[in-house]
C-alpha angles and dihedrals in degrees: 000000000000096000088053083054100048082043084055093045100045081052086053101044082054100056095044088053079057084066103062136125095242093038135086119187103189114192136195150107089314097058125253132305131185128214137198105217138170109231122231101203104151131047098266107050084048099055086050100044116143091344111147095000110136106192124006117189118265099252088047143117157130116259103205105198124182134209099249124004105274135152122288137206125172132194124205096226109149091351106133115191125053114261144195122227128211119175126190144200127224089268085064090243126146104238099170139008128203112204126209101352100201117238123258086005105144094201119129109244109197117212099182150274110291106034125171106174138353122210118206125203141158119299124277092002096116080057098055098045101042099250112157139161109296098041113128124238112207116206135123095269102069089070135206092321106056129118094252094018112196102246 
């Protein structure tokens, strides 16, 4: 009985380190993955964002969130590595992925309408990994509401 109850709250200690700032649990068909990611939570962190970064680890990223949900649009000036981007919505759900953004490529790429965060990570990792639209992200700022809410 108490060993059945460490084993309940270890589980439980493991999902709550999933909710983390500086963590991104992303779900779906192909498994889980977890991320370590910076945030980029006020203007100037995001208009910075990867810029001049030359390598970033495998299981990295930057997580971009915005106040409100809003439409978002990136550029690849100065941005020196390729990089995946996946944009969702409030629900935490992947709505779009951008495979592969080319580095130093000043074209707009547009994500969507209602955007609340963006998570960046190397290019043609999504792929790899199986990561497609509809996939859920798990992180606290996706709030109560969310797909796969942090409890």
């Amino acid at each position: 009985m108490i060993r059945s109850a460490l084993v309940l709250m270890a589980l439980a200690g493991a999902a709550q380190a999933d909710c983390a700032p500086d963590r991104v649990l992303v779900t779906g068909d192909f498994g889980q993955v977890n991320f370590n990611v910076v945030l980029a939570d006020d203007p100037a962190e995001r208009s910075r964002g990867l810029m001049f970064v030359e390598e970033m680890p495998t299981l990295a990223g930057m997580l971009f969130i915005y106040e409100t949900p809003r439409p978002a649009s990136f550029w690849m000036k100065n941005t020196l590595i390729p990089l995946d981007m996946l944009f969702i919505g409030d629900d935490g759900i992947i709505s779009k992925i951008h495979p592969q953004a080319i580095p130093h490529d000043e074209t707009s790429i547009h994500g969507g309408d209602e955007i609340l965060a963006v998570l960046e990570i190397n290019g043609g990792l999504a792929q790899r990994l199986g990561i497609k639209v509809g996939d859920v992200i798990k992180h606290p700022a996706f709030g109560a509401d969310a797909a796969l809410p942090c409890e």
